[in-house]
Steps between C-alpha positions, in 0.01 A plus 500: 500500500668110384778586754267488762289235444531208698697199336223275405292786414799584272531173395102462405543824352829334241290202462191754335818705287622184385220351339346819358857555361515126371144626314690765289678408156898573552658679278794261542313263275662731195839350446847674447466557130144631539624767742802580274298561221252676659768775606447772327826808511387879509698549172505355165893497347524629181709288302718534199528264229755295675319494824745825657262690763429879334254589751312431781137609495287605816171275402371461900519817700356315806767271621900494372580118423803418325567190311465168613848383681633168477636411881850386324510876400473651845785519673581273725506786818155599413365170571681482803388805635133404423499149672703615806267790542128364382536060542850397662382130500327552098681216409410269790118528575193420266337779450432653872807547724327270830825610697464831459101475584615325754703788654208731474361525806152417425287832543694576201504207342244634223574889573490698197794732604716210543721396237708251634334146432358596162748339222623571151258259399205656654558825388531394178124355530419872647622683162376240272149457652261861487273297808841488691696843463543665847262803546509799677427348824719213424361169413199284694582155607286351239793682279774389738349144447473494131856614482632172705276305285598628158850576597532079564319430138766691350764290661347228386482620135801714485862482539628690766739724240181586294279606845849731516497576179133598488527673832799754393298614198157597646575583861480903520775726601386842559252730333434380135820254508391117439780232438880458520543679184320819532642561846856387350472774220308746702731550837825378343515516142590176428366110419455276831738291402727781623408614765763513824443373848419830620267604201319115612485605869305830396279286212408259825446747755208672237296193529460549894404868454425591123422856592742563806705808565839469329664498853276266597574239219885561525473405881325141354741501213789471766367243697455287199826589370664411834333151529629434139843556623456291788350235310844517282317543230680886412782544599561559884518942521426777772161567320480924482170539590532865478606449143203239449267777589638775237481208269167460550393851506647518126413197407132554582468810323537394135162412464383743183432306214494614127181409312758378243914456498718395257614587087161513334214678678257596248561213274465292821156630594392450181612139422336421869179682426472317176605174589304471798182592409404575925639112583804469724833353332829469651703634151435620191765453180566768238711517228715781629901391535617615849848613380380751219195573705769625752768680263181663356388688815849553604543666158168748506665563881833630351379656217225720700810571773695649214199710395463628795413883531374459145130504536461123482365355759399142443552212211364175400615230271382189368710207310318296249653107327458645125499163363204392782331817628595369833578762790823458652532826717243785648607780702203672520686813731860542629331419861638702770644782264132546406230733640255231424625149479169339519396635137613234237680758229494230221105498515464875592 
């Protein structure tokens, strides 16, 4: 084992991880806007003709990514919570916190398990570079190494709100959840720019233990929560950790996605499938109008409720421009008043 190595063993043993790491191309070569583009979400948006989201479309059933997030539009306890829990001194070191190495005593200086001295910054090079990601036995010093090493090119190339920004986006929550935005919409049902201090505390306490017990993360929620408040940056509060952990537990349990949600389903799928052609795109425009799209379905909702008992069980409708041929609405079923929503009743 490292930790028992003598010191300048160890150190001969650095010296050999540091030059076979320097031998490696860094993914922190790719700049900002190369990693930005390169994000791809889970779903394509369906748009209307004046860019209103319809739908959302399940297109990547192996990971749950959201959209990109600016960091202006998370909110401002979020990013809080994340610093003070994952880099307190993210904003003061280049790259590779050599205080909080320091600390370490040094038998765990490169020990896997330990969490402490690896920064924002390197953990960004971790999710952006495959040769990096932590495996199941945690990573090997050569790993360790090439972190510190691309984790200080990025400083060098990158402002320190885009290594955030970047960060926030592809660092992985629990189970499928990747990004700000998928974990926003997922646990809490809202954008990151709203999230509270107390939804941040849980968001930060995920990254130490992605697949933790819901007691578990609500006892690392709390802590975080309680050094925001004495870092003034909540307000001061008795922090209810017994209330933390019921948040968690229902927090953590709304984790069933729909392959698709929204107005449009079937004419959703379709406009994907077509437009798409097997290639990954963010959004998709129709020619659909969002208000008539929803007074249509709303309408064939009614109308079957007043039916009811009548022996009709299901509708469809479709709304053509006369003068274009252009469709403005499809309601392919009345959705959760039908027995089978999935079939598209204006192509059945």
């Amino acid at each position: 084992m490292f930790s028992r190595l003598s010191r300048p063993c160890a150190l001969f043993c650095l010296s050999v991880a540091l030059v076979a790491a320097g031998a490696r191309p860094a993914a922190a070569a790719a700049s900002f806007d190369e990693v930005k583009r390169a994000f791809r979400p889970s779903d394509t948006r369906v748009l209307d003709r004046d860019g209103e989201l319809l739908q959302r479309v399940r297109t990547d059933a192996t990971v749950r990514r959201g959209q990109w997030v600016a960091l202006a539009d998370v909110s401002p306890a979020l990013r809080t919570a994340m610093l003070l829990s994952e880099d307190k001194r993210f904003y003061e070191h280049s790259g590779v916190d050599w205080r909080a190495v320091s600390a370490a005593a040094w038998g765990n200086l490169w020990n896997t398990k330990t969490r402490g001295a690896s920064t924002i910054t390197m953990q960004l090079a971790g999710l952006l570079d495959d040769d990096l990601r932590r495996g199941a036995g945690g990573r090997s010093l050569t790993q360790k190494v090439g972190q510190t090493l691309d984790a200080q090119q990025f400083e060098r190339r990158w402002r320190k709100d885009q290594i955030l920004e970047a960060y926030l986006n592809t660092v992985p929550f629990r189970g499928e959840i990747v990004g700000i935005d998928a974990l926003s919409r997922t646990l809490f049902g809202k954008a990151p720019s709203g999230l509270d201090a107390r939804e941040a505390a849980l968001a930060a306490a995920l990254v130490r233990a992605p697949n933790a017990k819901p007691a578990q993360v609500a006892q690392r929620a709390c802590e975080v929560l309680r050094t925001m408040e004495s870092e003034r940056t909540v307000a001061a509060s008795k922090t209810d950790c017994e209330a933390m952990d019921m948040f968690a537990s229902a927090a953590l349990q709304r984790r069933a996605f729909d392959p698709s949600e929204g107005i449009a389903p079937h004419l959703g799928r379709r406009a994907v499938k077509e437009a798409t052609s097997g290639l990954a795109v963010d959004s998709v425009r129709t020619t659909l109008r969002a208000p008539l799209q929803r007074f249509a379905l709303a309408t064939l909702q009614q109308h079957l409720r007043e039916l009811r008992g009548r022996h009709v069980e299901d509708g469809a409708l479709v709304v053509l421009d006369n003068a274009t041929g252009e469709v403005l609405a499809w309601v392919g079923s009345s959705g959760p008043l039908s027995q089978a929503a999935e079939v598209d009743g204006v192509l059945a």
